[in-house]
N, C-alpha and C positions, 0 to 999 in steps of 0.2 A: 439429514445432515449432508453438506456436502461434501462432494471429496473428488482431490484431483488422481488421477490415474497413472499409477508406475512403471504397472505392465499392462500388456494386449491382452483379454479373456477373450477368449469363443463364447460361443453360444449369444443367450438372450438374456436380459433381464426383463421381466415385466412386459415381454412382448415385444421390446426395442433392443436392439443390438447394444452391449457395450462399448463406450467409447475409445478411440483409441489413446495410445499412450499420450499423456499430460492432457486429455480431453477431462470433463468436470463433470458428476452427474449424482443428484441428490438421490441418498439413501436413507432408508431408515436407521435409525442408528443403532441396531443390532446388527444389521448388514456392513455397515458401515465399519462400527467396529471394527469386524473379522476381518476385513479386508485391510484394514489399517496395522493389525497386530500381527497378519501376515505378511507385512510389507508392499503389497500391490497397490495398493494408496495410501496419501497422505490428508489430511483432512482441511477444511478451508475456511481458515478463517474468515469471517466476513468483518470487517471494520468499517465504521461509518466514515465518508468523506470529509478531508480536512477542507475547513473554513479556511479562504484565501483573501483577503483583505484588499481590496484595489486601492491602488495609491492615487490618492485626492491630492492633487499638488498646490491647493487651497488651504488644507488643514493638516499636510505632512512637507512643512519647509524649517529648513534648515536654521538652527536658532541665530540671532544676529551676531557676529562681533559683540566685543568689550569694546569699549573706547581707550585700551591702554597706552600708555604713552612711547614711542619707540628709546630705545638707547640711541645715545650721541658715539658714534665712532669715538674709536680709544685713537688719541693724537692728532686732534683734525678739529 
Protein backbone atom coordinates (compact mmCIF):
# COMPACT_ATOMS: atom_id res chain seq x y z
CA UNK A 1 0.00 0.00 0.00
CA UNK A 2 1.14 3.11 -0.48
CA UNK A 3 1.32 6.02 1.45
CA UNK A 4 2.42 9.49 1.50
CA UNK A 5 4.51 10.73 4.47
CA UNK A 6 3.61 13.32 7.34
CA UNK A 7 6.42 13.34 9.30
CA UNK A 8 10.35 12.66 9.11
CA UNK A 9 11.28 8.96 10.75
CA UNK A 10 15.05 7.93 11.41
CA UNK A 11 16.22 4.91 10.89
CA UNK A 12 15.67 2.34 7.96
CA UNK A 13 13.01 0.61 6.52
CA UNK A 14 13.74 -2.51 4.78
CA UNK A 15 17.32 -1.55 4.46
CA UNK A 16 16.47 1.89 2.62
CA UNK A 17 16.00 5.04 4.53
CA UNK A 18 12.54 6.56 5.10
CA UNK A 19 11.50 9.12 3.04
CA UNK A 20 11.23 12.53 3.81
CA UNK A 21 8.21 14.50 4.58
CA UNK A 22 5.29 14.26 1.77
CA UNK A 23 7.86 11.68 0.02
CA UNK A 24 5.58 8.16 -1.03
CA UNK A 25 6.71 4.68 -0.32
CA UNK A 26 4.92 1.31 -0.49
CA UNK A 27 4.05 -0.64 2.50
CA UNK A 28 2.59 -3.45 3.47
CA UNK A 29 -0.58 -2.83 4.72
CA UNK A 30 -0.08 -3.82 8.19
CA UNK A 31 2.70 -1.28 8.28
CA UNK A 32 0.88 0.81 6.63
CA UNK A 33 -1.86 0.77 8.68
CA UNK A 34 0.08 1.82 11.97
CA UNK A 35 1.51 4.47 10.53
CA UNK A 36 -1.68 6.01 8.97
CA UNK A 37 -3.69 5.50 12.45
CA UNK A 38 -0.70 7.21 14.03
CA UNK A 39 -0.93 10.05 11.81
CA UNK A 40 2.68 10.05 10.27
CA UNK A 41 1.00 9.24 6.92
CA UNK A 42 -1.79 9.42 4.83
CA UNK A 43 -2.53 6.77 2.37
CA UNK A 44 -2.64 7.07 -1.55
CA UNK A 45 -5.02 6.53 -3.46
CA UNK A 46 -4.31 5.52 -6.83
CA UNK A 47 -6.94 6.44 -9.57
CA UNK A 48 -6.79 5.57 -13.11
CA UNK A 49 -6.16 8.46 -15.61
CA UNK A 50 -8.99 10.58 -17.00
CA UNK A 51 -9.73 9.88 -20.78
CA UNK A 52 -9.38 13.28 -22.63
CA UNK A 53 -11.12 13.63 -25.80
CA UNK A 54 -9.32 15.65 -28.62
CA UNK A 55 -11.30 18.06 -30.33
CA UNK A 56 -11.93 16.90 -34.00
CA UNK A 57 -13.09 20.06 -35.66
CA UNK A 58 -14.43 17.86 -38.34
CA UNK A 59 -16.96 16.01 -36.20
CA UNK A 60 -17.31 18.70 -33.09
CA UNK A 61 -18.82 21.89 -35.02
CA UNK A 62 -21.03 24.16 -34.02
CA UNK A 63 -24.77 23.31 -35.11
CA UNK A 64 -26.06 25.70 -38.02
CA UNK A 65 -28.46 28.47 -37.50
CA UNK A 66 -32.48 28.38 -37.97
CA UNK A 67 -33.51 30.16 -40.83
CA UNK A 68 -35.75 32.35 -38.76
CA UNK A 69 -37.14 35.29 -39.98
CA UNK A 70 -35.95 38.84 -38.38
CA UNK A 71 -38.50 41.34 -36.82
CA UNK A 72 -39.37 44.52 -38.94
CA UNK A 73 -38.46 47.59 -36.54
CA UNK A 74 -41.48 49.07 -34.59
CA UNK A 75 -42.18 52.50 -36.67
CA UNK A 76 -40.06 52.39 -39.78
Amino acid sequence: MKVKMLVSITGTINGKDWPATGGVIDLTADVAADLISNRYAEPIVDTPPRETAAADPVTETAVAPTGKARRKPAGG
